[in-house]
N, C-alpha and C positions, 0 to 999 in steps of 0.2 A: 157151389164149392163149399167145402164142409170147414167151420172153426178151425180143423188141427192141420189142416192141408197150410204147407210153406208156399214162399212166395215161386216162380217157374225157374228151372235150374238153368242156367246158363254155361254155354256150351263150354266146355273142356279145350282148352288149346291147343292145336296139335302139330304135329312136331314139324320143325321149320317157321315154323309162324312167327313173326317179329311181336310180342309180348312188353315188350319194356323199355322205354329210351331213358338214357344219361346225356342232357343236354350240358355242357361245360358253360359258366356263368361265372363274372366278376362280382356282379351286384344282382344276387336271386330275386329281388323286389322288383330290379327296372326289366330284367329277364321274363317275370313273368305280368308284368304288366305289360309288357311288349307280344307275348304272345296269346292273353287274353285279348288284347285290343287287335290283334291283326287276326285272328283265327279263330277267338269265340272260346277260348278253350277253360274249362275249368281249370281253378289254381287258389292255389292255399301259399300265399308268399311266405306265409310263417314257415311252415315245415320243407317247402320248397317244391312242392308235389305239386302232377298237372294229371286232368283228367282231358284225352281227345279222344276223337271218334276214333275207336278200335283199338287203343294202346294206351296205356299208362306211364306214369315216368315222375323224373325230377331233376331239379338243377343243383350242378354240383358244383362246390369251389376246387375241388381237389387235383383236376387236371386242369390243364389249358385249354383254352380255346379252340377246335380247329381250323379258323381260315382258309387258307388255299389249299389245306391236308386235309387225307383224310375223305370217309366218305361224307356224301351232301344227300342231306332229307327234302325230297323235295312232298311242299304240303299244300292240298288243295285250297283256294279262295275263290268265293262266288262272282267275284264283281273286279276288275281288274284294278279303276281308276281307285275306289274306294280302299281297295288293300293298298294298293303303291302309295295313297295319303299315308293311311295308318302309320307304315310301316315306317317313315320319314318321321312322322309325328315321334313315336313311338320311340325313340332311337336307334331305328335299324338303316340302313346306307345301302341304296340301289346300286347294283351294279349293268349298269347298260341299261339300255332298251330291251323294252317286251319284242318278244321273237312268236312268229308262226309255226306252229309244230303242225308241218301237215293240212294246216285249214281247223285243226280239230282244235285245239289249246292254244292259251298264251304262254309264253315261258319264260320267267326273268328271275335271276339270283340278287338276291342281296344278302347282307350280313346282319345276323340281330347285334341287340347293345352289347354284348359279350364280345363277337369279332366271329362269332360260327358263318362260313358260309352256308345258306340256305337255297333250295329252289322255291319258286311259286308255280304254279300250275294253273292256269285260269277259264273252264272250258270255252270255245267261242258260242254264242247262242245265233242260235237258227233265224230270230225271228226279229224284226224291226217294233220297235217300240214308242211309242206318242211321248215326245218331250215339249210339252209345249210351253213356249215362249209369248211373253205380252209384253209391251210396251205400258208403260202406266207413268203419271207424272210425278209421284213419290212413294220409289222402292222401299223405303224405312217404312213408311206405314200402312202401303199396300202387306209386307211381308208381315207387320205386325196380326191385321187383319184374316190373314190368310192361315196365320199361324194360330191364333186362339180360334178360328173359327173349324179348320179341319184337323188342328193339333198338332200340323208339320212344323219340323227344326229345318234351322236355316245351315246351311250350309257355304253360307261364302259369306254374304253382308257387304252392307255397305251403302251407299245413297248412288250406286251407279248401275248396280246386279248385282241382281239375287237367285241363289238355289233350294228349291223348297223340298226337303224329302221325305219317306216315310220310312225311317229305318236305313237304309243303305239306298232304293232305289226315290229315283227322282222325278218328281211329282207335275212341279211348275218351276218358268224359272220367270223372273222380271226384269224388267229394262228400263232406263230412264229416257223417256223422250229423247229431252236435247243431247245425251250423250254421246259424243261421238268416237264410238266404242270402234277397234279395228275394222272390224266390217263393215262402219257407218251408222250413222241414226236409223233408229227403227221407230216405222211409223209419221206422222205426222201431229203433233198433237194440236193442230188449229182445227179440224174435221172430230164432226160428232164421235166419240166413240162409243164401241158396242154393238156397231149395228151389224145384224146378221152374223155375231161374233157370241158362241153358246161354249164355257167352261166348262165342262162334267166331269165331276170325280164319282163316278160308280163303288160300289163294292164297300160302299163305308158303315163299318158295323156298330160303328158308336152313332147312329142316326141321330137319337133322340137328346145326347150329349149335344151333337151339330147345332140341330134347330136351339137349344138351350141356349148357347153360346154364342149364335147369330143374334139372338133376342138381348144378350146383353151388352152387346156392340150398337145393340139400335138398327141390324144390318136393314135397309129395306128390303120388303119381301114381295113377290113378282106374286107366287102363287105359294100358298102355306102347305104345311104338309098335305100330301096328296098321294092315292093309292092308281100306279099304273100297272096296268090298264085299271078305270073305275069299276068300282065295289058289283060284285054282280056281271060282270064282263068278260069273265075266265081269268087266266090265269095271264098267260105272256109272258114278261118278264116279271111280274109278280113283286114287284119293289114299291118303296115308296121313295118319295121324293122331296125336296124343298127347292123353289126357286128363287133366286135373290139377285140383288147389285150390290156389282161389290165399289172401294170406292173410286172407280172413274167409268161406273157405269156399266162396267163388262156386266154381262147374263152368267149367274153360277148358281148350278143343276147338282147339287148331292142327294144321289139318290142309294139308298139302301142297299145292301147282299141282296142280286136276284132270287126271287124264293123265299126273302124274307116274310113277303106278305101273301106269302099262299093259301090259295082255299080248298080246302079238301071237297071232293066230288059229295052231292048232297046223298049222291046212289052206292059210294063206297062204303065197306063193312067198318062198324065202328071198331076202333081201339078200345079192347079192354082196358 
């Protein structure tokens, strides 16, 4: 591309296409902190302006609210539980229960801090997902451990359960022995633990950050960084790994991006 060339023209709007929303707003600061925090959305609380995927807009004082009038925008969210937090947080007011649309979507309206009634949209996902749960004898400073060592935020707290996540999705969660949480005590904690019991968090790209931060915890370590499959062995999963205990003994595997430690074929053409 040549110096004078501009940045790629972006498309022209065409006719019919919803271009612009006037959200009505009591307080433009708690309005758009409300919909950054529930939807991600860019926002300039000063001038009142919000930037979402595919439309532009801002909040106004100058009409009322529309409530039960009126049309309702309904706007997509990734993760059902984590919006309906938000949006409570946030000072927005559920209305009802998530509803089944078909098997395909969630659907439930609430109202943001202004009084607009809103839709949420939630798609349903195809696929079952690993949440796993451990039993450990002190949730405070297993979640401490847990947290400076792979960098996840807590999500509930407490000395009874704990939720560990990475962003919105949820990673590990903890339990306290003796608690006898609705469902009952989990576990036993008189029996060795750990055994035959292996934690892996894959896919973690801050590695070298990990092993850092395990070393300053003192974590023990099972086996030190290590390349799977070994050096010379092909490729496989081509990650590396650190093996450790954490503190009541459980086995934890954080092993790299697959592909992180790949080796290029010694018969492949070089890169210029």
């Amino acid at each position: 591309m040549s110096g004078g060339e501009g940045p790629p023209a972006v498309p022209h709007p065409v006719q019919g296409e919803v271009v612009y929303l006037q959200l009505p707003a009591l307080d433009i600061a708690a309005s758009a902190a409300f919909y950054e925090a529930v939807f991600g959305w860019s926002v300039d609380s000063v001038q009142g302006r919000f930037e979402a995927p595919g439309i532009i807009g801002e909040w106004t004082t100058h009409c009322p609210p529309a409530g039960d009038t009126g049309p309702v925008v309904w706007i997509l969210a990734e993760q059902l539980g984590p919006a309906l937090q938000r949006i409570e947080a946030n000072g927005g007011k559920i209305r009802g229960r998530p509803e089944s649309d078909g098997g395909h979507r969630y659907l439930v309206e609430c109202d943001d801090p202004a009084g607009n009634r809103i839709g949420i949209a939630v798609p349903i996902r195809r696929r079952t997902e690993s949440q796993t749960l451990v039993a450990v004898r002190d949730v405070e400073a297993s979640s401490r451990w847990y947290r400076h060592v792979l960098g996840l935020r807590s999500d509930h707290g407490g000395p009874t359960y704990e939720r560990l996540v990475d962003g919105n999705t949820l990673v590990l969660q903890l339990h306290r022995f003796e608690s006898d949480h609705h469902h009952g005590t989990i576990g036993d904690p008189k029996r060795k633990l750990g055994n035959g019991v292996v934690l892996w968090f894959g896919e973690t790209a801050d590695f070298d950050g990990t092993v850092a931060r395990a070393a300053d915890l003192g974590a023990t370590v099972v086996h030190p960084p290590l390349r799977n499959p070994a050096e010379g062995e092909g490729n496989g999963p081509g990650h590396r790994e650190i093996w450790l205990k954490d503190p009541d003994g459980y086995t934890v595997v954080v092993a790299s991006p697959d592909g992180e430690a790949f080796e290029p074929s010694s018969t492949g053409a070089e890169v210029p």
